[in-house]
C-alpha positions in Angstrom: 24.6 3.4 -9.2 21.4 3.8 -9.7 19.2 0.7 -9.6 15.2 0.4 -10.3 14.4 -3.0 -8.3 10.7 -3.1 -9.3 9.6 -3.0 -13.3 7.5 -5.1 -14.8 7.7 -6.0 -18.5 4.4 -5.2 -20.3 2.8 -7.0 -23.7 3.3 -4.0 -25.4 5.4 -3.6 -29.2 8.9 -3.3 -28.5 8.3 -2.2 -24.7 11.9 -3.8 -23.7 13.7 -1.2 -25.9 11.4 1.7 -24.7 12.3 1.1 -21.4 16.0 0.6 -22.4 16.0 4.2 -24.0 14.4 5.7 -21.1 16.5 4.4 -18.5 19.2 5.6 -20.2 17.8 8.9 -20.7 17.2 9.0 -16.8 20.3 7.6 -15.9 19.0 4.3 -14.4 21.8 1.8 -15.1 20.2 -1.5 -14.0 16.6 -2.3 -14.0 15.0 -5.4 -12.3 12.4 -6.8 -14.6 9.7 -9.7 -13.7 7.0 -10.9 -15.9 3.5 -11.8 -14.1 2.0 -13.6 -17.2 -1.4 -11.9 -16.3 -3.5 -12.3 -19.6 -5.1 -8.9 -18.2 -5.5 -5.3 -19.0 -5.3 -2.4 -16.2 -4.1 0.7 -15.7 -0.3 -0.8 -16.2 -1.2 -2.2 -18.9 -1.1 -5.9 -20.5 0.7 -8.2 -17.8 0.6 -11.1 -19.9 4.7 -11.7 -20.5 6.1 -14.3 -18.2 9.7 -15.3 -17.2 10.5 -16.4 -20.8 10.0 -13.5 -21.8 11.5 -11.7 -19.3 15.1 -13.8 -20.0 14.5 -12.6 -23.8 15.0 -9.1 -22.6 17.6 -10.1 -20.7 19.6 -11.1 -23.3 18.8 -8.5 -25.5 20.3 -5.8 -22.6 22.7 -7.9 -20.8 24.7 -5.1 -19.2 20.6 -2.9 -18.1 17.9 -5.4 -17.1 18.1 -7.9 -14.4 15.3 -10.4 -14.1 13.4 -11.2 -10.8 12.0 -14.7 -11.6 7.9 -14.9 -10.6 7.5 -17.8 -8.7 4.0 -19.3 -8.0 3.5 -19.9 -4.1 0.9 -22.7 -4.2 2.2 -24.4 -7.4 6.4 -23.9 -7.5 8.4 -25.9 -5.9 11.9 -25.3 -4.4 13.4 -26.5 -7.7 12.1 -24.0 -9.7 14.1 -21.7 -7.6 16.6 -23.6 -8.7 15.8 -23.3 -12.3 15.5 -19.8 -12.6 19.3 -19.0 -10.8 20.5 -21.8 -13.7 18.9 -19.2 -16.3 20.5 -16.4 -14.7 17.9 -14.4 -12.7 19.3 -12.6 -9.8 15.9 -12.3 -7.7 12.7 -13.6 -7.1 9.3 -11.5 -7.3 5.9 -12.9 -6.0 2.3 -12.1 -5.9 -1.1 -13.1 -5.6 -0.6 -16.5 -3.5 -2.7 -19.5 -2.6 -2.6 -19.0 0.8 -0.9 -16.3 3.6 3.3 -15.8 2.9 3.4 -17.1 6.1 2.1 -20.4 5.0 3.9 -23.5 5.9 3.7 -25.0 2.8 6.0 -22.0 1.1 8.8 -22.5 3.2 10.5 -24.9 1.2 10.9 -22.0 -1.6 11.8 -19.3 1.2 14.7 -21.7 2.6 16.0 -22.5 -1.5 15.9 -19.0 -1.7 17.6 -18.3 2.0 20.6 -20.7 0.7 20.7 -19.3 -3.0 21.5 -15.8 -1.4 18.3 -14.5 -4.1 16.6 -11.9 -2.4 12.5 -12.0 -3.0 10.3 -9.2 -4.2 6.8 -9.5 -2.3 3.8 -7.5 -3.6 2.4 -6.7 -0.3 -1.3 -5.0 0.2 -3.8 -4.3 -1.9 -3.1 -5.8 -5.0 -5.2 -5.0 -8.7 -8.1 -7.0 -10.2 -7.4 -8.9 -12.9 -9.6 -11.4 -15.0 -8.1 -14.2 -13.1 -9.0 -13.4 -9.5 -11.9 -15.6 -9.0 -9.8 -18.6 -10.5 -6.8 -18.1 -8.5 -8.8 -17.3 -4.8 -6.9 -13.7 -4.8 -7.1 -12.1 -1.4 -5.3 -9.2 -0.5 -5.2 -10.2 3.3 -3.1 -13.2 2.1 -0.7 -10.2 1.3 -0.7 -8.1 4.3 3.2 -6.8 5.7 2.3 -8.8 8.8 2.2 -11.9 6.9 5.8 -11.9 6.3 6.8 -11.2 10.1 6.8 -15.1 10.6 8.9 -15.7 7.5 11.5 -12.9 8.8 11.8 -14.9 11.8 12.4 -18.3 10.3 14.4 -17.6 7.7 16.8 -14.5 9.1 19.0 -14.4 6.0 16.3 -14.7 3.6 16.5 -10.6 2.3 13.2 -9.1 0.9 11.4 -6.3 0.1 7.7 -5.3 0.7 6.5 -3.5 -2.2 4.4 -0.5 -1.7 5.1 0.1 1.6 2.4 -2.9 2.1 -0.6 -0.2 0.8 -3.0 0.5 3.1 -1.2 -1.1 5.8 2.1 1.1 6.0 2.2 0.8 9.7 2.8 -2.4 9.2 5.2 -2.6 6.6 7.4 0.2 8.5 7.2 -2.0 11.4 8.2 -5.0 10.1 11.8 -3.2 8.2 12.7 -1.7 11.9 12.2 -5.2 13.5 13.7 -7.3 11.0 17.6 -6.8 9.6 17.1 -8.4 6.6 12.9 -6.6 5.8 12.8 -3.7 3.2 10.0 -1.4 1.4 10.0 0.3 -1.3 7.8 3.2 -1.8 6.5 2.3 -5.7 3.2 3.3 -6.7 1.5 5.3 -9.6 2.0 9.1 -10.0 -1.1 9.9 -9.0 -1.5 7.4 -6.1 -0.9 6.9 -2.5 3.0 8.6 -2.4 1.6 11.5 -3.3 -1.1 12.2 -1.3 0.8 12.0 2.0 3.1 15.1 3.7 6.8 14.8 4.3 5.4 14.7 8.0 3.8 11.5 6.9 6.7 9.7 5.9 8.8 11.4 9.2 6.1 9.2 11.2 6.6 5.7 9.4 10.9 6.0 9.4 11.3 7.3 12.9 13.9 4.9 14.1 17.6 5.6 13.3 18.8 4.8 10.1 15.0 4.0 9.6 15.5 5.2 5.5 18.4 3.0 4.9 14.9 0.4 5.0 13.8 1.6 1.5 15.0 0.2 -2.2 13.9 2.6 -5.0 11.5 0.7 -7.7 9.5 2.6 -10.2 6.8 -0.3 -10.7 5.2 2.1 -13.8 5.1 2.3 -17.3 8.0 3.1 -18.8 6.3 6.4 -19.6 5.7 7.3 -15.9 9.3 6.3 -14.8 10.7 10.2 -15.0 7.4 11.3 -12.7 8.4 8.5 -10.3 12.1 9.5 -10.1 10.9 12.7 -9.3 8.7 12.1 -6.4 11.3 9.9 -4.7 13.8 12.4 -5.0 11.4 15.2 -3.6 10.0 13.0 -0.5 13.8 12.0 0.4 14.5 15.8 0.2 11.5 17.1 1.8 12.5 14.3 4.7 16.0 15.9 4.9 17.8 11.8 3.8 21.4 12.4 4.1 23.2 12.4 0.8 25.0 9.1 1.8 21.6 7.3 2.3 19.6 8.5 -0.4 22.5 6.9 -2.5 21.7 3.2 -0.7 18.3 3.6 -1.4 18.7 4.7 -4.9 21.2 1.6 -5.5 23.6 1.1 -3.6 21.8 -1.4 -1.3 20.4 -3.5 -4.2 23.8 -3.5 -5.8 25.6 -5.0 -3.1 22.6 -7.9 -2.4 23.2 -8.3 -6.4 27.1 -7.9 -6.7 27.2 -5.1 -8.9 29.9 -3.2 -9.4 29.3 0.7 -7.2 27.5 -0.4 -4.6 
């Protein structure tokens, strides 16, 4: 099964059927969707659709996208964790927060989430501007892989993924998957960016441990345009890296099926 763990929807005309056509065309048979609700332009695009939006889509492709509710470290509360598993998303994605992710104050929606069994999408590293920054105090710091090594530690069956491989701080994010059972990457980026400027050697240096791959969930985290380029480098990276067959086939799915219950993981 293969699983994309990290799409955003974009404010764009009909963009949910877009990226419904091109998944199928790529073979992609689920697709985890979150909505920001940036009211900003970059070189995504509009990020202005939030999680009403994002259950829209979900009902309009029941059996293809799977929604990662964005929840608001500062200003959500435990029960809307709560809420959005009633409205049927199967994750949680987060981003820009009011203070470090290892902030006391957020454990209360790390635990809900811990007990719910709803694994949590963090962007981690350098994240984009956005007219909102100076309103909402963005740092990147606040971000960094490291951040999350307390959370790992007090909440051990809390699963989650560190988007980006925590860009520039890889080290980091590499470092916190090997120590942590329940810590993941995933390697998303833009064509042109960071995961392609670095040799298979690269990569051979940040997985080093055994079974250090199994570590790494496939997201595209591109415009649905971009989504065939993206396949594509993942595929030539694990290859390049020599990934065994069997664990290419976790990374491209099977591991985010079975946190998710689908059927082929």
């Amino acid at each position: 099964m293969l699983v994309d763990f990290h799409h955003h929807l974009l404010n764009e005309p009909d963009y949910a059927d877009h990226l419904a056509e091109e998944c199928r065309r790529l073979g992609i048979e689920r697709v985890c969707c979150s909505g920001l609700g940036l009211p900003s332009r970059n070189w995504l695009g509009d990020l202005s659709p939030g999680n009403g939006d994002v259950l829209q889509a979900m009902e309009r492709y029941p059996d293809l996208i799977l929604g990662l509710g964005v929840i608001r470290l500062g200003r959500d509360g435990p029960e809307v964790v709560d809420r959005l598993r009633g409205e049927g998303f199967v994750g949680l994605k987060t981003t820009r927060p009011g203070a470090r992710y290892d902030d006391p104050a957020f454990w209360p929606v790390y635990g809900r989430a811990e007990e719910l069994g709803l694994p949590i999408l963090f962007h981690t590293g350098f994240v984009l501007t956005t007219d909102r920054d100076r309103q909402d105090a963005v740092s990147s710091d606040a971000m960094r892989p490291v951040c999350l090594d307390l959370v790992a530690r007090r909440f051990p069956g809390l699963r989650f993924v560190a988007a980006h491989l925590g860009m520039p701080w890889h080290e980091e994010a590499a470092c916190l998957a090997r120590f942590h059972p329940h810590a993941y990457v995933d390697l998303t980026g833009s064509p042109g960016g960071w995961r392609n400027r670095r040799a298979p050697a690269w990569f051979d240096e940040q997985f080093y441990w055994p079974q250090a791959w199994r570590k790494v969930v496939f997201g595209t985290d591109v415009h649905w345009r971009d989504m065939e380029a993206t396949l594509a480098d993942h595929r030539r990276i694990l290859s390049l890296c020599n990934v065994p067959p069997d664990v290419q086939a976790d990374i491209f799915g099977g591991t985010a099926a079975r946190w998710l219950g689908l059927g082929g993981g």
